[in-house]
gemmi code that builds the backbone of each chain (N, CA, C; Angstrom):
import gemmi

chains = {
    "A": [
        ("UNK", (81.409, -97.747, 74.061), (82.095, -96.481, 73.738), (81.328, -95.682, 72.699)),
        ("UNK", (80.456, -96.210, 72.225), (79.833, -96.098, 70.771), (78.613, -95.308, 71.537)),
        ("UNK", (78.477, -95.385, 73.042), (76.804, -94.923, 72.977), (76.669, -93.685, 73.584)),
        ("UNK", (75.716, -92.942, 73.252), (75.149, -92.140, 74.208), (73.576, -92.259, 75.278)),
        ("UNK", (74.244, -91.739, 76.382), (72.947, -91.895, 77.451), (72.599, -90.998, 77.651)),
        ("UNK", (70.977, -90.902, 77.196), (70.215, -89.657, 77.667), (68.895, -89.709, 78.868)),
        ("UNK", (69.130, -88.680, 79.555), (67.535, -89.325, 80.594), (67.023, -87.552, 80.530)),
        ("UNK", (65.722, -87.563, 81.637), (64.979, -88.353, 81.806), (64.659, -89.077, 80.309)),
        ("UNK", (63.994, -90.221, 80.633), (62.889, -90.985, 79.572), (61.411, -89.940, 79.442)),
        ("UNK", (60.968, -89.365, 80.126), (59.792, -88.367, 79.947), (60.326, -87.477, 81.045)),
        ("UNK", (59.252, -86.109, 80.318), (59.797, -85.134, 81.420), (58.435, -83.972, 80.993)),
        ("UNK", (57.651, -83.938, 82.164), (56.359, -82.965, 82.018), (56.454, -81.668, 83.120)),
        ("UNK", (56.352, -80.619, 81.885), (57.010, -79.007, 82.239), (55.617, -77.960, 82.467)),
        ("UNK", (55.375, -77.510, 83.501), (54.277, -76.297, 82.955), (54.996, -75.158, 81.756)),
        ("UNK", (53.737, -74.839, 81.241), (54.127, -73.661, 80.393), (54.593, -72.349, 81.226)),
        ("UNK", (55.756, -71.939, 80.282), (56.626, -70.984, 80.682), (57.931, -71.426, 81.615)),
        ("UNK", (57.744, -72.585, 82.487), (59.248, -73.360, 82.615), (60.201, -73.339, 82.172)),
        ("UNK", (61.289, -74.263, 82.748), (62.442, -74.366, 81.880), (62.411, -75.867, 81.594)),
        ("UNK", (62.559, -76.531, 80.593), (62.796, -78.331, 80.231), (64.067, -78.281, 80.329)),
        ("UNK", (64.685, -79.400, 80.944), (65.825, -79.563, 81.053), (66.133, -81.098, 80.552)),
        ("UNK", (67.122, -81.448, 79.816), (67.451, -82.586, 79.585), (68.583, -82.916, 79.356)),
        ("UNK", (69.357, -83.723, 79.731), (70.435, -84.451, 80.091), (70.943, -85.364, 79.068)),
        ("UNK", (72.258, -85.509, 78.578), (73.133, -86.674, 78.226), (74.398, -86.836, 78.390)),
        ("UNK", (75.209, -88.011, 78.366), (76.241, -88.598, 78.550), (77.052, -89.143, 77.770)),
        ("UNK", (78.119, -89.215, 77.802), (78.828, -89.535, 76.412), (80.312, -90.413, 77.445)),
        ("UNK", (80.766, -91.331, 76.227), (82.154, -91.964, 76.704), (82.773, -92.020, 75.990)),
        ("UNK", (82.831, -91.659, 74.220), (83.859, -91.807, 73.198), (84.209, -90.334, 73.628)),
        ("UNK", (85.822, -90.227, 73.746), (86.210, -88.490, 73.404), (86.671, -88.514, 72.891)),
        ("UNK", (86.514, -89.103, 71.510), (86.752, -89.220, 70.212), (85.233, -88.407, 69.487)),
        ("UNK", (84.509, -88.383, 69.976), (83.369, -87.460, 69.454), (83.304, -85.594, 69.813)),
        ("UNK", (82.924, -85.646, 68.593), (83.161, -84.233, 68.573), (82.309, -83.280, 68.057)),
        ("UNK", (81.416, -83.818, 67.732), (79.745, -82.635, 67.352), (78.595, -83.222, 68.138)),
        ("UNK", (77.968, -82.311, 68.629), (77.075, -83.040, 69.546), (75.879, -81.675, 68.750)),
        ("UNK", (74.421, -82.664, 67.906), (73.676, -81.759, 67.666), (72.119, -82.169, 68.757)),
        ("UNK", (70.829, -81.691, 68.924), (69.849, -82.256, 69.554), (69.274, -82.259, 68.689)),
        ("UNK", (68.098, -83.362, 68.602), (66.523, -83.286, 67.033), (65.833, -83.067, 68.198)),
        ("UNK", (64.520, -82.931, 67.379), (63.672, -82.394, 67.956), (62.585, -83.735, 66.718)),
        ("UNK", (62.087, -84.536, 67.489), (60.625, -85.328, 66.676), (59.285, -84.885, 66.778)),
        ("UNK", (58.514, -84.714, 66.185), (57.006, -85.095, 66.436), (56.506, -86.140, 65.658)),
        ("UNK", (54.952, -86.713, 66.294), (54.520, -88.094, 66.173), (54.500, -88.211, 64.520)),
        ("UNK", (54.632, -88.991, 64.273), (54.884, -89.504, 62.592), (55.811, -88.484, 61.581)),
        ("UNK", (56.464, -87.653, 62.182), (57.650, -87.362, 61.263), (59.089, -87.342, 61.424)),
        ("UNK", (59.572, -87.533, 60.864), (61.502, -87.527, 60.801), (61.823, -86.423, 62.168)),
        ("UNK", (63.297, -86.876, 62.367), (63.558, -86.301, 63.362), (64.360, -84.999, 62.884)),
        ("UNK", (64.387, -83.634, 63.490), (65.040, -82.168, 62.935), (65.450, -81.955, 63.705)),
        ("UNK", (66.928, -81.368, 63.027), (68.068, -80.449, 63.725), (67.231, -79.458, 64.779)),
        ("UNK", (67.624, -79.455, 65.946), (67.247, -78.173, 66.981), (68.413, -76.938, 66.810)),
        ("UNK", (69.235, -77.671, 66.972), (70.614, -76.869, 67.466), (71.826, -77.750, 67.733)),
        ("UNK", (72.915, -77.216, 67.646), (74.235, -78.362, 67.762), (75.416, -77.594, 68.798)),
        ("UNK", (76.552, -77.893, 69.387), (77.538, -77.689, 69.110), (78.768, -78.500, 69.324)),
        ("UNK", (79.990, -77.766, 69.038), (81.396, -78.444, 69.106), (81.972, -78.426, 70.373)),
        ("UNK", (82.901, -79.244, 70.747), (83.321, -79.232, 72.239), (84.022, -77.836, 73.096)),
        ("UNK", (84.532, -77.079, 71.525), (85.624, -76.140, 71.616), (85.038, -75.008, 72.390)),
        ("UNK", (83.351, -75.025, 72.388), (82.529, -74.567, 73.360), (81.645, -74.688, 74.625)),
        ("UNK", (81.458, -73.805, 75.887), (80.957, -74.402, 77.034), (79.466, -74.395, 76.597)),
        ("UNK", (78.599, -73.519, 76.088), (77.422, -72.867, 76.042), (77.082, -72.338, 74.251)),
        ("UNK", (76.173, -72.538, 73.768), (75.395, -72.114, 72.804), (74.061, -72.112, 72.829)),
        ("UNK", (73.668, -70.188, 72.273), (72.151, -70.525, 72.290), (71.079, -70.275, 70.852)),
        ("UNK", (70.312, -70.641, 70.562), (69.576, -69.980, 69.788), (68.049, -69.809, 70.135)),
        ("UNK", (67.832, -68.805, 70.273), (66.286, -68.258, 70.930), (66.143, -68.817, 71.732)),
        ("UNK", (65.011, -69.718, 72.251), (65.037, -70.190, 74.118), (65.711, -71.523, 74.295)),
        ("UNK", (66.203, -72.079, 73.006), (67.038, -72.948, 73.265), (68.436, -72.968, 73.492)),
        ("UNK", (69.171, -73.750, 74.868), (70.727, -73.078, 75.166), (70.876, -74.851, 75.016)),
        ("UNK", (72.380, -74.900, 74.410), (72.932, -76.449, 75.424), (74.486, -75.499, 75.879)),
        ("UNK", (74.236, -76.715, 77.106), (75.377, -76.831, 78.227), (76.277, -77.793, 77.717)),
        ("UNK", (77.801, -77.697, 77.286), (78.365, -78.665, 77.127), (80.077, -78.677, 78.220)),
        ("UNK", (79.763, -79.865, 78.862), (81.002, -80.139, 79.679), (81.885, -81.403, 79.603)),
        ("UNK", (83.008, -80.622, 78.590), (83.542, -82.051, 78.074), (84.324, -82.255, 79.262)),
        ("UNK", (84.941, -82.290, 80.873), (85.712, -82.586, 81.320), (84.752, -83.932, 82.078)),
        ("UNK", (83.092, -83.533, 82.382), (82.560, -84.833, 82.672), (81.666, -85.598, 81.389)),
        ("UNK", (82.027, -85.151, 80.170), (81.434, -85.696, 79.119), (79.919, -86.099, 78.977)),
        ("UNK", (79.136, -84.300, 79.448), (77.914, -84.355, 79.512), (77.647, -83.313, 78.776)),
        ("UNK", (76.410, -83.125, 78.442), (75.887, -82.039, 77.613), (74.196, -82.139, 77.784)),
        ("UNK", (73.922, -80.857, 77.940), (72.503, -80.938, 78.119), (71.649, -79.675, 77.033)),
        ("UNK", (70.702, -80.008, 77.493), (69.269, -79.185, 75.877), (68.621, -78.164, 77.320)),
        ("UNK", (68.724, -76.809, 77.576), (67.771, -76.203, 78.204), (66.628, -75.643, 77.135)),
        ("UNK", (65.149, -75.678, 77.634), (64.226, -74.848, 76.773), (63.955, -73.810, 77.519)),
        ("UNK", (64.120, -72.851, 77.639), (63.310, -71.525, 78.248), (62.202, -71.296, 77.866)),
        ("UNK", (61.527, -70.341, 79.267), (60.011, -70.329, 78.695), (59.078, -71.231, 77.661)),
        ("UNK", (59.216, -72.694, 78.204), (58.506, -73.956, 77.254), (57.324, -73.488, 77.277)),
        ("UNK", (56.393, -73.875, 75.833), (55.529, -73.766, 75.534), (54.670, -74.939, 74.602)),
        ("UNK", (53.417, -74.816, 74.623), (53.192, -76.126, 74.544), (53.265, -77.162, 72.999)),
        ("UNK", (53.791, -75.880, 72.158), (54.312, -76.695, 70.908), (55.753, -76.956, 70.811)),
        ("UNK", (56.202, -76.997, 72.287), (57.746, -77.597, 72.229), (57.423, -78.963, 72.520)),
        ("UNK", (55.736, -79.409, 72.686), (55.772, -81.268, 73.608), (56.176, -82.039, 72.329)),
        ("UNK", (57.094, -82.434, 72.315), (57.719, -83.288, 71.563), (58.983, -84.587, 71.315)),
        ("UNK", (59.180, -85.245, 71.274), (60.217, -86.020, 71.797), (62.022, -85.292, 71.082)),
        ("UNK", (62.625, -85.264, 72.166), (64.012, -84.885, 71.828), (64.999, -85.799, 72.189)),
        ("UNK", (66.110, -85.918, 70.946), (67.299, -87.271, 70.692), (68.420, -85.964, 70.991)),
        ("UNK", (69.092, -86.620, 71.808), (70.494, -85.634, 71.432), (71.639, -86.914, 70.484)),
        ("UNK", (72.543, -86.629, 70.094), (73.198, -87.415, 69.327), (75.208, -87.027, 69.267)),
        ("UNK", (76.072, -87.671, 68.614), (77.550, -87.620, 68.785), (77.851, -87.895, 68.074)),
        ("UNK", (78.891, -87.222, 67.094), (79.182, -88.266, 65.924), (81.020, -87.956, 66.091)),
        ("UNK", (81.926, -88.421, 65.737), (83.403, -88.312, 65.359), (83.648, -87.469, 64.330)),
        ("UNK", (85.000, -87.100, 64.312), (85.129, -85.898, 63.390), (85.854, -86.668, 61.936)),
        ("UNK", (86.988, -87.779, 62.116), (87.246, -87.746, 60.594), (86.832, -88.876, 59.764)),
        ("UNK", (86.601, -88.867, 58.431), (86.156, -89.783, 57.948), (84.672, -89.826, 57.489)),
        ("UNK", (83.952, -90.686, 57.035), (82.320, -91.236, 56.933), (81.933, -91.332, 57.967)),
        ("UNK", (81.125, -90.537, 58.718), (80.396, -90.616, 59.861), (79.208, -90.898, 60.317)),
        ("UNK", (78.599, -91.504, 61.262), (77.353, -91.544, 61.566), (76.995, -91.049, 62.771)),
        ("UNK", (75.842, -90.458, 62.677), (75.417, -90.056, 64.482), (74.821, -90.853, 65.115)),
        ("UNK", (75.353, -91.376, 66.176), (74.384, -92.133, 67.528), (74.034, -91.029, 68.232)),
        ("UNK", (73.048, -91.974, 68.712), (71.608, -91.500, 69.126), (71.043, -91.765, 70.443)),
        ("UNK", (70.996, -90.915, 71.070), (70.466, -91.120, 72.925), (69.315, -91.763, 72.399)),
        ("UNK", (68.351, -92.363, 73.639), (67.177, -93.009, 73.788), (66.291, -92.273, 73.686)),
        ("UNK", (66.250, -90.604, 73.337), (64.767, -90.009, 73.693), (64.187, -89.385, 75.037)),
        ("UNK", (63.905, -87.735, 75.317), (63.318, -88.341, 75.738), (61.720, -87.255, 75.386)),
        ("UNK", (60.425, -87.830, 75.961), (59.225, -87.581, 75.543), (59.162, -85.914, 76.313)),
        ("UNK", (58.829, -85.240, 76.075), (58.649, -83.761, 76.409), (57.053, -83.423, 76.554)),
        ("UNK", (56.504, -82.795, 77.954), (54.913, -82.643, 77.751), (54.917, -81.509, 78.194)),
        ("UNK", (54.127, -80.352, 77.296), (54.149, -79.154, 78.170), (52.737, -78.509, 78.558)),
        ("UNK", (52.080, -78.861, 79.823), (51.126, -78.762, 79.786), (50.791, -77.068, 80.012)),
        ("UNK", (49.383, -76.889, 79.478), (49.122, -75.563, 79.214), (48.784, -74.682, 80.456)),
    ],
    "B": [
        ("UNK", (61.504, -75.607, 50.545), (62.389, -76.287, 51.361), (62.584, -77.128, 51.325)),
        ("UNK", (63.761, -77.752, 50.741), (63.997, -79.491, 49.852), (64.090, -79.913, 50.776)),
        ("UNK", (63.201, -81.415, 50.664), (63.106, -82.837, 51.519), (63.611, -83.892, 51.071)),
        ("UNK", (63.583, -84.782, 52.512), (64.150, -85.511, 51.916), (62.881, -86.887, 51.602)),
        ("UNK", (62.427, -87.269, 50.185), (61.099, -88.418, 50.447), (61.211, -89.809, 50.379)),
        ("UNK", (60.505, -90.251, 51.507), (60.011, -91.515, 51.289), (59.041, -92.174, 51.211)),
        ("UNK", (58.918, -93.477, 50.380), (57.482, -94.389, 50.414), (57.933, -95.504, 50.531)),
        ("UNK", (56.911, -95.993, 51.071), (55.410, -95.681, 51.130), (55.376, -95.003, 52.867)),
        ("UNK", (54.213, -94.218, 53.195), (54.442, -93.815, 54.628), (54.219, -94.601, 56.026)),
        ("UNK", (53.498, -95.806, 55.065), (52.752, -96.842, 55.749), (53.002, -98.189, 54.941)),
        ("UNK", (53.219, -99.297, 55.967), (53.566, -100.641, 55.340), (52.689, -101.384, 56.457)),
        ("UNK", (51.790, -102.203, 55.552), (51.577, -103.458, 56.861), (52.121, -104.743, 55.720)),
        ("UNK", (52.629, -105.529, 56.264), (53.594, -107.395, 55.921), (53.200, -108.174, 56.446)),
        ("UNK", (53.089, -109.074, 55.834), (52.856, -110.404, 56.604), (54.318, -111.212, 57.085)),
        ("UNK", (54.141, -111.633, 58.388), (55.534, -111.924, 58.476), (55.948, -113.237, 57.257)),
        ("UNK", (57.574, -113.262, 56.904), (58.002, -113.909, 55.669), (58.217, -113.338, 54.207)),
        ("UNK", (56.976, -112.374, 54.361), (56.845, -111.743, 53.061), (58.049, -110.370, 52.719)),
        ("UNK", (58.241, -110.413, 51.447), (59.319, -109.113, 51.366), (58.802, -108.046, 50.996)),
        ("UNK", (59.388, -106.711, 51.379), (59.347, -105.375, 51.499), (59.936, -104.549, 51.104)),
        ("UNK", (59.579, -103.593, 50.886), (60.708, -102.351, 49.918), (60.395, -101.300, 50.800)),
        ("UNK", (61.480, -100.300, 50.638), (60.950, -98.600, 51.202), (62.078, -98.095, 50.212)),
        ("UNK", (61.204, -97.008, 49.925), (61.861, -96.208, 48.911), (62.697, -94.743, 49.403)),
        ("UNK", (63.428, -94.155, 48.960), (64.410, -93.013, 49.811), (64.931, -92.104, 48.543)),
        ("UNK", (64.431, -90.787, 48.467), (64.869, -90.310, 47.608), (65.439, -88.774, 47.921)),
        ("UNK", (66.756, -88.511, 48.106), (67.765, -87.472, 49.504), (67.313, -86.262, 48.581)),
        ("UNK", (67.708, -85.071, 49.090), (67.719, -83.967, 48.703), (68.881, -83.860, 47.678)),
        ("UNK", (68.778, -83.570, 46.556), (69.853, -82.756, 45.298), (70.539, -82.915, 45.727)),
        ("UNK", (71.769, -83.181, 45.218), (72.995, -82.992, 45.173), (73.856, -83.736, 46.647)),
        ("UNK", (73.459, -84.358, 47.372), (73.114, -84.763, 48.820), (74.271, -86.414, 48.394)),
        ("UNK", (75.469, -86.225, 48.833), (76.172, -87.422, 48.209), (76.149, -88.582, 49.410)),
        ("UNK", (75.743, -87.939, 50.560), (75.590, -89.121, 51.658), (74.410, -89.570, 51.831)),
        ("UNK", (73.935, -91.061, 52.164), (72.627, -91.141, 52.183), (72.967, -92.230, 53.829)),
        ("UNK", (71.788, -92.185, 54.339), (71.643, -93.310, 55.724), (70.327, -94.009, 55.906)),
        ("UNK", (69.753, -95.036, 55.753), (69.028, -95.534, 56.475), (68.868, -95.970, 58.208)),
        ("UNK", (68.250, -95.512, 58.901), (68.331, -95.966, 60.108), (66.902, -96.415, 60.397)),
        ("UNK", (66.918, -97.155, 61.858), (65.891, -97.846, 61.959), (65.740, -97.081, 63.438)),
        ("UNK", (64.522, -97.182, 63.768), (63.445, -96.239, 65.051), (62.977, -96.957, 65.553)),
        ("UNK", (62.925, -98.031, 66.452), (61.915, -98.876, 67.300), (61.306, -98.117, 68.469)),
        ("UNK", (59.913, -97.988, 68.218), (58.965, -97.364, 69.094), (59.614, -97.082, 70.719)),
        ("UNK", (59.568, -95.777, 71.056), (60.216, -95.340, 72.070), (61.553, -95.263, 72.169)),
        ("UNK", (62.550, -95.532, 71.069), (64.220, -95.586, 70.951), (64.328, -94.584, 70.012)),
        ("UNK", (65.814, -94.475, 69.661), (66.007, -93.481, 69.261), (66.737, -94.497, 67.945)),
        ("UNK", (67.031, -93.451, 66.896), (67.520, -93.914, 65.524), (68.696, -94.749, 65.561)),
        ("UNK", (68.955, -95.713, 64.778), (70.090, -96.711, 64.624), (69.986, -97.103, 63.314)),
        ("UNK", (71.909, -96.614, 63.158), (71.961, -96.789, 61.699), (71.955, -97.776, 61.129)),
        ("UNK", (71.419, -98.065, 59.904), (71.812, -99.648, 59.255), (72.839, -99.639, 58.027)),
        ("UNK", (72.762, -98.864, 57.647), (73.468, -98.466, 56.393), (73.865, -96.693, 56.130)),
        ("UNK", (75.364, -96.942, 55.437), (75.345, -95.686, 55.165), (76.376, -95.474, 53.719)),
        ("UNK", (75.569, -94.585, 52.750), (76.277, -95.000, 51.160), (76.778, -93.609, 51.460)),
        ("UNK", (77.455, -93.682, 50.883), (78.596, -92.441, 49.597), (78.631, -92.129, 48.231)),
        ("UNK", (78.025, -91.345, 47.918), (77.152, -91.538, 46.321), (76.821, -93.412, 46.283)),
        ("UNK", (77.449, -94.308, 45.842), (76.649, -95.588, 44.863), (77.341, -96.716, 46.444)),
        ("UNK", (78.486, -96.109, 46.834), (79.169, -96.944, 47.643), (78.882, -96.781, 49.214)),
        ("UNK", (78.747, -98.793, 49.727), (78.456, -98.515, 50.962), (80.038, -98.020, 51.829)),
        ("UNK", (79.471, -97.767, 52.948), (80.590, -97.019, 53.665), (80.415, -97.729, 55.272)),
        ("UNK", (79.305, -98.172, 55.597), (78.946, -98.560, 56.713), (77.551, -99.660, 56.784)),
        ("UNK", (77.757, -101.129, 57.029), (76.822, -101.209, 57.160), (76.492, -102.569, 57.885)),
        ("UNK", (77.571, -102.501, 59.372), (77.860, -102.932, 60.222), (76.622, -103.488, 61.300)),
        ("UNK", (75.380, -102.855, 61.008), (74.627, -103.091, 62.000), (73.665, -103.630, 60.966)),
        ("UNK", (73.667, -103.761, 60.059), (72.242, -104.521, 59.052), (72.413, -106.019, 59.166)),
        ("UNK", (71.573, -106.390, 59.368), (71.273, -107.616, 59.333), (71.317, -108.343, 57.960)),
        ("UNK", (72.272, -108.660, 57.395), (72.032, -109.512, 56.289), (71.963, -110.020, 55.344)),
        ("UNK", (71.725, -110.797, 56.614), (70.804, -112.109, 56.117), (69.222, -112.013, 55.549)),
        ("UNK", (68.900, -110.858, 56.044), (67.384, -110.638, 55.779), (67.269, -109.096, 54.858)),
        ("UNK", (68.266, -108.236, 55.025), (68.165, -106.888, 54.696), (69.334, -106.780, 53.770)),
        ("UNK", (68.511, -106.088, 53.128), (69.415, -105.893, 51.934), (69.508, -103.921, 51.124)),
        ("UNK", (70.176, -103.572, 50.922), (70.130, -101.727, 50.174), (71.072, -101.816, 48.796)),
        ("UNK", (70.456, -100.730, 48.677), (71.062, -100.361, 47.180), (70.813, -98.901, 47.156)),
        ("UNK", (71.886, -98.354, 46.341), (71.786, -96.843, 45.564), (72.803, -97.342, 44.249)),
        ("UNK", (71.906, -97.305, 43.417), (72.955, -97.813, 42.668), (73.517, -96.688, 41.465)),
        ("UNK", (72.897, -95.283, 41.345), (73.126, -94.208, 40.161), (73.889, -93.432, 41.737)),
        ("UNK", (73.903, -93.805, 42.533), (74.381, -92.573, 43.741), (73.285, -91.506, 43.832)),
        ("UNK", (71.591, -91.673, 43.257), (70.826, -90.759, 43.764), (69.992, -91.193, 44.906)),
        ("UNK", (68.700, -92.127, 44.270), (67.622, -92.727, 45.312), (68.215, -94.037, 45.720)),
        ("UNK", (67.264, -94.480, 46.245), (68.164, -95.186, 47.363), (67.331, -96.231, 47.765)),
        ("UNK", (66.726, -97.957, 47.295), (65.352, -98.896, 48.184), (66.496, -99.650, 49.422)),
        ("UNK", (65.764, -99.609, 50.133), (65.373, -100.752, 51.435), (64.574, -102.112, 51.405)),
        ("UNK", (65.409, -103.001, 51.402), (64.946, -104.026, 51.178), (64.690, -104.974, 52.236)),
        ("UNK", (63.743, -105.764, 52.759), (63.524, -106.839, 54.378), (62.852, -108.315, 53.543)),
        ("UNK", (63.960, -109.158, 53.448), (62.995, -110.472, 53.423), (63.574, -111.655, 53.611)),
        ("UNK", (62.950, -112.544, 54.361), (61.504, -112.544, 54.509), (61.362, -111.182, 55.766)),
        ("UNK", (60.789, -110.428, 55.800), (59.960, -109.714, 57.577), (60.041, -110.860, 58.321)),
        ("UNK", (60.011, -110.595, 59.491), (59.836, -110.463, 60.914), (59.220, -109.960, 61.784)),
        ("UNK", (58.634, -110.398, 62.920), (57.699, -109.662, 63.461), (58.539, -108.694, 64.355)),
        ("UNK", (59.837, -108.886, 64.738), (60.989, -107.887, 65.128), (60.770, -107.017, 64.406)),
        ("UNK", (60.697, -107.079, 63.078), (61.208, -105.762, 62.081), (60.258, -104.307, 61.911)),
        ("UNK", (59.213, -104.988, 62.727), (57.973, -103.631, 63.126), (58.961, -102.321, 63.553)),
        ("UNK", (58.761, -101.527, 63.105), (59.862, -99.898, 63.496), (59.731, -98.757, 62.161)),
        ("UNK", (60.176, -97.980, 62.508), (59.901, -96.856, 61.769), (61.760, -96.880, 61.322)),
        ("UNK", (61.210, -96.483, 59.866), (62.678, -96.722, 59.046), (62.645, -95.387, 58.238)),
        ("UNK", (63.950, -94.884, 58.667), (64.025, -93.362, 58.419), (65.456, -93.390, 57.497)),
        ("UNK", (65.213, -92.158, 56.135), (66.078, -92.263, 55.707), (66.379, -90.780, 56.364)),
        ("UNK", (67.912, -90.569, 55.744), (68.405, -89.197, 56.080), (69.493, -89.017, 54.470)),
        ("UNK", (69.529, -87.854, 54.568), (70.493, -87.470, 53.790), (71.784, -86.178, 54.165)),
        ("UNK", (72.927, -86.036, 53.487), (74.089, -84.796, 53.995), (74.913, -84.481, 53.143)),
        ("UNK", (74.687, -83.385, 52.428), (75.732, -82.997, 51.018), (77.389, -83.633, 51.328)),
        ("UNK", (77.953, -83.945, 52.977), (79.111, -84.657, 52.773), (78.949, -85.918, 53.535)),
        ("UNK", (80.320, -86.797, 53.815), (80.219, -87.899, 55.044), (80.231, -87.097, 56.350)),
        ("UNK", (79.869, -86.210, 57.135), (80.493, -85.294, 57.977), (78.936, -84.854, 58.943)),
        ("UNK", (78.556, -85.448, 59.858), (77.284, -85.143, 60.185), (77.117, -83.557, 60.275)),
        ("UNK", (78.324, -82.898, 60.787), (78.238, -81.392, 61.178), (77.995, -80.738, 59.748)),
        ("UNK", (77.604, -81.249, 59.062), (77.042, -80.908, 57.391), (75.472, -80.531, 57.529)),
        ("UNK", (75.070, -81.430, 58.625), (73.601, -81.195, 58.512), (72.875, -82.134, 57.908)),
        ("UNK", (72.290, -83.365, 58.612), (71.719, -84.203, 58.011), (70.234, -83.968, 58.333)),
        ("UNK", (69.609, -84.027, 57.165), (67.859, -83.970, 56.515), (67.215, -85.555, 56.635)),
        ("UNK", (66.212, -85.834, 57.568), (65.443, -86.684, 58.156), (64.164, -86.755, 56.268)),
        ("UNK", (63.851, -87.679, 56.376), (62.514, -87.624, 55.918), (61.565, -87.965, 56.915)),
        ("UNK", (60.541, -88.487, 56.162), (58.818, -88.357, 57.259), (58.813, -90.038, 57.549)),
        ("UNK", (59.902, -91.173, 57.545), (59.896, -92.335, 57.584), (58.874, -93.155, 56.532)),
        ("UNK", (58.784, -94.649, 57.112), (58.002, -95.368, 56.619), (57.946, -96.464, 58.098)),
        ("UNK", (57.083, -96.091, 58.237), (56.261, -97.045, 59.259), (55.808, -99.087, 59.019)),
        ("UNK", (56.680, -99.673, 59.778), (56.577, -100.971, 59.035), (55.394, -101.419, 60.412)),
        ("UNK", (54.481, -102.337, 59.902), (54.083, -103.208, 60.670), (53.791, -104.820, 60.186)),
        ("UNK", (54.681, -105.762, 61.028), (55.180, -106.839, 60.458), (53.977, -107.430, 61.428)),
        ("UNK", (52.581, -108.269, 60.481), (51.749, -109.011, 61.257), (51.872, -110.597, 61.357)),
    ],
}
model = gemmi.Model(1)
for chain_id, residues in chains.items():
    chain = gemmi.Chain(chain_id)
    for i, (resn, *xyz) in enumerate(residues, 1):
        res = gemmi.Residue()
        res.name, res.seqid = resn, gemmi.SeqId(i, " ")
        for name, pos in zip(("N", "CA", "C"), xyz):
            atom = gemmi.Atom()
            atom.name, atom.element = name, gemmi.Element(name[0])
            atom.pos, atom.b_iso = gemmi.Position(*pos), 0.0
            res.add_atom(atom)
        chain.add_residue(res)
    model.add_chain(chain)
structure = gemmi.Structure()
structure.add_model(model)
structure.setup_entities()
């Protein structure tokens, strides 16, 4: 109940594409869903987030899709470019109390030029 | 743009031997988390304080691992003896509340390699 599933595991985009990536959720007891964004040897950063109370949020070419009736949510990139190749976590955390975010598996992003 | 730091960025251990990583959150930042990164996975928490107090720390091992914040600012990571399991990238984070939708700040990890 605790996990989230994210796929693909890699996913290689020409430039100017769209990346699309996928996750799954089974607590609906969770209620913020944000995506990171990694590159190789540093911490993982906020992309963008949102709350269930919404279908769609975007900021610049990044949109997520969120559909809590099949408890999926996905990361679109528009027009990818090749300093988006980077690995992306989407994550879930619960709303009351001390919280922690779990963490999809990743997945690797390549955007070739 | 306040970070959040850790050291060392690089660890090599001999397995048995003990280890530290150091974690020091952004100002004023009363939540702190250690999580652990095994190559190709995604973050898993081990611990999670509240200024000085743990709050979570259900998935740490231990028997072998041990944390502390003890003023409620910085924050060591402790492994001993290592393991050759314990190879992973150990990331702290920090979040001015318990509330992830606060916005939690990654540092640049510390890279363990347990030989």
């Amino acid at each position: 109940q605790q996990q989230v599933k994210q796929s693909p595991q890699s996913l290689i985009v020409q430039k100017g594409g769209i990346s699309i990536i996928n996750c799954a959720y089974e607590n609906t007891a969770f209620d913020y869903f944000p995506w990171y964004q990694q590159f190789p040897g540093k911490g993982p950063a906020l992309l963008i987030a949102i709350r269930p109370d919404v279908s769609e949020k975007k900021e610049g070419r990044f949109t997520i899709s969120f559909n809590k009736s099949a408890k999926q949510f996905s990361l679109h990139i528009m027009d990818s470019q090749p300093g988006d190749s980077a690995t992306y976590f989407c994550a879930a955390s619960r709303p009351q109390g001390a919280q922690k975010l779990v963490f999809g598996q990743g997945t690797r992003l390549t955007i070739n030029p | 743009e306040a970070e959040v730091a850790q050291s060392p960025r690089y660890k090599i251990t001999e397995k048995s031997q003990a280890v530290a990583f150091w974690c020091d959150p952004i100002s004023g930042h009363a939540t702190l988390y250690w999580y652990r990164q095994i190559l190709g996975q995604g973050p898993e928490l081990l611990v999670q304080f509240q200024d000085e107090s743990v709050v979570d720390d259900s998935q740490l091992p231990k028997d072998r691992f041990s944390a502390e914040r003890l003023k409620g600012v910085d924050s060591t990571l402790k492994i001993q003896p290592a393991e050759l399991g314990d190879s992973a990238m150990y990331l702290c984070a920090s979040s001015p509340r318990a509330q992830p939708l606060y916005g939690y700040t990654f540092g640049s990890g510390t890279r363990l390699t347990v030989v």
